[in-house]
C-alpha positions in Angstrom: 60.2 21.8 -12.0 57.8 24.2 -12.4 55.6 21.6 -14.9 55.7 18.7 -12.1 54.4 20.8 -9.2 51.7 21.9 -11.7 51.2 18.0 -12.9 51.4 16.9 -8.9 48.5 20.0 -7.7 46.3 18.6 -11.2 46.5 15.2 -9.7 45.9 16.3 -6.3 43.3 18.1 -7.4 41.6 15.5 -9.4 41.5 13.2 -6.7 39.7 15.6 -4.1 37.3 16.2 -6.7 37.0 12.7 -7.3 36.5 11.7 -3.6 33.9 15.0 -3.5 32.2 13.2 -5.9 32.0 9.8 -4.1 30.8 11.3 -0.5 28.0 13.5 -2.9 26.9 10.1 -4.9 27.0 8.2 -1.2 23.8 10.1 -0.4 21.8 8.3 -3.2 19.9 4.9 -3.0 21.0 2.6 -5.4 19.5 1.9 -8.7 16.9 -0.6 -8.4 17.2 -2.9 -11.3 13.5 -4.6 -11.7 15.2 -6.9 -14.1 16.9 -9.2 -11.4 13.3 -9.5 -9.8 12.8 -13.8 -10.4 9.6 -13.6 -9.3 6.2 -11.4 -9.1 6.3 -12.5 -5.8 7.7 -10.3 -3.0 6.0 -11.8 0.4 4.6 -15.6 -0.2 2.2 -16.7 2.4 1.8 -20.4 3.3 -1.1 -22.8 4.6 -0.7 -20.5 7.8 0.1 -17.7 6.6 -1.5 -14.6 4.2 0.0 -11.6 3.1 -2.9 -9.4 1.9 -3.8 -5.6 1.0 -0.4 -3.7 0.9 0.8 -0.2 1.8 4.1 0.9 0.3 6.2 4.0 0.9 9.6 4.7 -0.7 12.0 6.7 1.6 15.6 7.1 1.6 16.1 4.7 -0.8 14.0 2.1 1.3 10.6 0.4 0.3 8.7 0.0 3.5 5.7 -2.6 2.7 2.9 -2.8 5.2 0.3 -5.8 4.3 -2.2 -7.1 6.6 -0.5 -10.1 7.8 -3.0 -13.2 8.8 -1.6 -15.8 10.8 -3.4 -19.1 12.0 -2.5 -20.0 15.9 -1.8 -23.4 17.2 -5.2 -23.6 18.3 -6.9 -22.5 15.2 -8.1 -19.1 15.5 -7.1 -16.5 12.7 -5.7 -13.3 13.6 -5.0 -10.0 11.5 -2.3 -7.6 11.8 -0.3 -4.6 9.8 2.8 -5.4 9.7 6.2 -4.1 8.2 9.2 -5.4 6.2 11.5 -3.7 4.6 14.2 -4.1 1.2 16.2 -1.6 -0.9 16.3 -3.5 -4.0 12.9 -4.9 -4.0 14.5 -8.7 -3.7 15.5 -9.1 -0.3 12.9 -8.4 2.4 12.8 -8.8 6.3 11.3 -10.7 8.5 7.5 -9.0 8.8 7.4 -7.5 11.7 3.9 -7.1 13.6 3.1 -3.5 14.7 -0.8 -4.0 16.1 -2.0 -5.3 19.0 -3.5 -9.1 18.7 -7.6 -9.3 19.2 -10.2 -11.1 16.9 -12.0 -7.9 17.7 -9.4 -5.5 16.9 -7.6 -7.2 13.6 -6.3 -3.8 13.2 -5.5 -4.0 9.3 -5.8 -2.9 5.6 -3.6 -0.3 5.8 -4.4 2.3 3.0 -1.3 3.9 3.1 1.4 6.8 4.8 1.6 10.5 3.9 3.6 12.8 5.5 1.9 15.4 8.0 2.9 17.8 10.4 6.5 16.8 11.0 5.2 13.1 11.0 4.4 9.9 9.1 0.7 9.1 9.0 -0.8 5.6 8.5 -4.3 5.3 8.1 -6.0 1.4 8.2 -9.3 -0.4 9.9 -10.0 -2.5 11.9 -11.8 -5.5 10.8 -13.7 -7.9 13.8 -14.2 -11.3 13.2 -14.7 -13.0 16.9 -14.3 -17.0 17.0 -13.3 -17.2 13.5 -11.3 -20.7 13.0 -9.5 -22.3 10.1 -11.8 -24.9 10.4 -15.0 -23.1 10.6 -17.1 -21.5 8.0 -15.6 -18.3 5.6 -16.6 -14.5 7.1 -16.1 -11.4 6.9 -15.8 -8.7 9.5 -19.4 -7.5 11.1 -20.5 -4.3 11.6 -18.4 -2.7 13.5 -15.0 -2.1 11.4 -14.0 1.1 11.4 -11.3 3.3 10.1 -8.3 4.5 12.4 -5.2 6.3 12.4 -1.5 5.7 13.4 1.5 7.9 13.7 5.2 7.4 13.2 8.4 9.4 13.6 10.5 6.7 11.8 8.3 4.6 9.7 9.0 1.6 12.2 7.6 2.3 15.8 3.9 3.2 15.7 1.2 4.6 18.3 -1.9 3.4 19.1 -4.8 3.7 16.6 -6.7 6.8 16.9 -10.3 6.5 15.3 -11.1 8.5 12.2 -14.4 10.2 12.6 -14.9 10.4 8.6 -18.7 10.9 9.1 -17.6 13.9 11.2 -17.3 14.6 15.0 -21.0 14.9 16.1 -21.6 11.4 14.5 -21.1 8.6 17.3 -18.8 5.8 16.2 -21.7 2.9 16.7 -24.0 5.3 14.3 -21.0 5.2 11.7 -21.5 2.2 10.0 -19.8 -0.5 8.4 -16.4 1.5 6.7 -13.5 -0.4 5.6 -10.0 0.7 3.4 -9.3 3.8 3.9 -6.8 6.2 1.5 -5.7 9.4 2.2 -4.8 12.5 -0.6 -4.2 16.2 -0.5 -6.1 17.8 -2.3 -4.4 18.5 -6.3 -5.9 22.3 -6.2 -5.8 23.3 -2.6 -2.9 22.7 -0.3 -3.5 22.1 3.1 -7.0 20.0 2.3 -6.8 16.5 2.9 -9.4 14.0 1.4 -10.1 10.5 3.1 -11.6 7.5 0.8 -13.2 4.3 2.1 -15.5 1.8 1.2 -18.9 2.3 2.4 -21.8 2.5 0.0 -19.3 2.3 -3.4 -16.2 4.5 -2.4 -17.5 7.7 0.4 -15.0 10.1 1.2 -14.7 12.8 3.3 -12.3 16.2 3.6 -10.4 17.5 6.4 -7.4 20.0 7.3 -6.0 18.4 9.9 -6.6 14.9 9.8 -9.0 14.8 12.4 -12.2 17.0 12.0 -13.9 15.5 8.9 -17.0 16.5 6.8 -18.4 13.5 4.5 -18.8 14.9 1.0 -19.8 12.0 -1.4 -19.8 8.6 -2.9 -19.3 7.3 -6.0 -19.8 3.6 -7.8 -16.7 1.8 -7.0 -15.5 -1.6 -5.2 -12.8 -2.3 -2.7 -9.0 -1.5 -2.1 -9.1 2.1 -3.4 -6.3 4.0 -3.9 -6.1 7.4 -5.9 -3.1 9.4 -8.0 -3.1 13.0 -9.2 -2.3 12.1 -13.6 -2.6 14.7 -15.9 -5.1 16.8 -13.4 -7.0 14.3 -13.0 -7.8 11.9 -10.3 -7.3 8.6 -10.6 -8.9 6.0 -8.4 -7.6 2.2 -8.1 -10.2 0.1 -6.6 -10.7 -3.6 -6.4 -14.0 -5.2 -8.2 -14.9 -8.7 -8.3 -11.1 -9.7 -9.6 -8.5 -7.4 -10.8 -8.1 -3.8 -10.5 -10.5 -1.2 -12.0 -9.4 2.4 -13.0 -11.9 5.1 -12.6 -10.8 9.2 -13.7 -12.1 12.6 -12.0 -11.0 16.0 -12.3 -14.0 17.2 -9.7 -13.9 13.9 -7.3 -18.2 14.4 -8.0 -17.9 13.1 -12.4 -16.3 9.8 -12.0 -15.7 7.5 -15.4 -14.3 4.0 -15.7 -11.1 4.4 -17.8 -9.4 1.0 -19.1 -10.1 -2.7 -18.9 -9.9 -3.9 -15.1 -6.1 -4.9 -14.5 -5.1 -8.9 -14.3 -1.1 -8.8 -15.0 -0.2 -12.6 -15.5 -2.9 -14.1 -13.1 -3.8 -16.6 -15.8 -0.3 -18.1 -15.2 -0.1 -17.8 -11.6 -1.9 -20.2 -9.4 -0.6 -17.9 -6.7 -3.4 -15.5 -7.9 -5.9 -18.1 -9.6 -9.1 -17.1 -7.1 -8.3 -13.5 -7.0 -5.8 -10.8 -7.9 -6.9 -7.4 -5.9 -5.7 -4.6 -3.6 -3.7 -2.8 -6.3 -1.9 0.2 -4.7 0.2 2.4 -7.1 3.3 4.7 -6.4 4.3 7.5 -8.8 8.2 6.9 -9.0 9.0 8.3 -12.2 10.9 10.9 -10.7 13.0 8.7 -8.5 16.6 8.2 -9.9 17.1 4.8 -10.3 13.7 3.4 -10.9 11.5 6.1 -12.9 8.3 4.0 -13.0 5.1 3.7 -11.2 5.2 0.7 -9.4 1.9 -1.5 -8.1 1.9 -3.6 -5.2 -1.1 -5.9 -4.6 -2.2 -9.3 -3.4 -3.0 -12.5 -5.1 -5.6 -15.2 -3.3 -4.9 -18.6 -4.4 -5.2 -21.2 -5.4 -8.6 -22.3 -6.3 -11.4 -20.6 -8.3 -13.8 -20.1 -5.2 -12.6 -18.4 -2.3 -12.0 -20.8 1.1 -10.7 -20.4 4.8 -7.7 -21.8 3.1 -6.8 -19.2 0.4 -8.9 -16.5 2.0 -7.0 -16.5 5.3 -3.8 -18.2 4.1 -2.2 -18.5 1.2 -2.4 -15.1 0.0 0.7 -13.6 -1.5 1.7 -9.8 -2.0 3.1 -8.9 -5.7 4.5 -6.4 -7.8 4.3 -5.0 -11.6 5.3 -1.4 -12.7 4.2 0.5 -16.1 5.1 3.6 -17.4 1.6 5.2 -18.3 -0.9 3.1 -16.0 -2.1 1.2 -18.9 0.5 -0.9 -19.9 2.1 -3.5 -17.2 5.2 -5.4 -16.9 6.3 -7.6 -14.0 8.4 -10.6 -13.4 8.7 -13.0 -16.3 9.4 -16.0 -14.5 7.0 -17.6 -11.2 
């Protein structure tokens, strides 16, 4: 008798542990298994339709993507926005969903990415103004007064209002600011509390801060588009976007700066998706995250066509993803 009650409390025992161990393992985001990916391809654009220059964060076991999203209107004008969708496997996505106000001389977009800052989600991005641009009229660019902003987020979903950043510092007025586009934000690796802002103006120009708000403009280095920048091996390392593909520059003073491996192209020689341009690499360090343990890149491919048009520029511009384990070497999606 005495050996069944001791067999009945074991088994008893063994299943509380057991459903312990379920509620404990509930808690953590499934393994994401980049081998089912079919396709570099996470958000295809269309003829009216371009998904350009993402922002990524991973958060409870959700990737939230925010790419400018370009749409063409019935009566021809092109519009930017920052949008978000969202996927736990990297597979399926939502619907994008637009969180800036509509304007040709807002386009709020580009975000660089979110960082987490006084109890909140930061997002910093520019806006890019481009009044009376059509489909059917010539290619351009935004004029001269893009500018870098800030939003802020409780839940990674429902945004405030842009807030401009006064990189050049607060006795600066915005219209004596100039041209600045692309903006990045990183704490500083060897002090806490310091926050550095990159953008492109002049190369790459960046500027410090403490609280997000009161800058001072430190430098500039050589450097094109699209920048984002990692802490490897105490160094800095800056992503940035040249003429095509994705450049890698190293620092461990952000003032010595020195290119460091060939400029990035992943499959675009196979991928009419990417065939004018592949650009806007931004890079998350997940190698600590159980179930992935790689850095990922997201980024956008223009295309196709070799020269750049209303029509790939604007439209057709499709967001993509590879992942490596040491920033030199890059997988991605076999099959397109």
């Amino acid at each position: 008798m005495n050996a069944i009650r001791t067999a009945t409390s074991c088994s008893v025992l063994l299943l509380l542990l057991s459903a312990l161990g379920s509620l404990v393992g509930a808690g953590e985001p499934p393994a994401v298994d980049l081998s089912k990916l079919d396709s570099p391809v996470l958000l295809r654009g269309d003829d009216k339709t371009a998904f350009r220059d993402p922002a990524v964060v991973y958060h409870d076991g959700v990737f939230y993507l925010f790419p400018t999203y370009i749409r063409t209107e019935k009566d021809g004008k092109v519009y930017s926005y920052t949008a978000v969708s969202t996927s736990r496997d990297l597979i399926d996505w939502t619907r994008p969903r637009i969180l800036t106000p509509k304007g040709q001389n807002l386009n709020y977009c580009s975000p660089g990415n979110v960082v987490r800052f006084d109890g909140q989600w930061v997002m910093c991005l520019q806006s890019y103004p481009i009044p009376g641009l059509t489909r059917s009229g010539p290619l351009r660019w935004a004029n001269q007064d893009a500018r870098l902003f800030t939003l802020r987020s409780k839940d990674l979903l429902h945004w405030s209002e842009p807030e401009l950043l006064r990189v050049k510092g607060a006795d600066v007025p915005r219209e004596k600011m100039g041209r600045m586009i692309d903006p990045y934000l990183i704490e500083d690796k060897d002090e806490p509390g310091k926050w550095w802002c990159f953008y492109k103006q002049n190369g790459v120009s960046y500027s410090w801060s403490r609280d997000l708000k009161n800058w001072t403009y430190h430098g500039r280095t050589s450097s094109g588009e699209n920048v984002c920048v990692l802490v490897h091996d105490d160094e800095y390392v800056l992503f940035h976007s040249p003429a095509n593909g994705i450049g890698i520059k190293r620092s461990k003073d952000l003032l010595h700066w020195r290119d460091w491996a060939e400029p990035i192209t992943l499959g675009q020689a196979n991928w009419p998706w990417a065939e004018t341009r592949l650009t806007a690499g931004v890079v998350l360090d997940l190698r600590k995250e159980p179930g992935i343990g790689k850095y990922l890149m997201f980024f956008h491919g223009v295309g196709p066509g070799k020269t750049r048009t209303m029509d790939n520029a604007y439209a057709n511009c499709s967001i993509g993803i590879a992942w490596s384990d040491d920033l030199i070497r890059w997988g991605w999606p076999a099959k397109e």
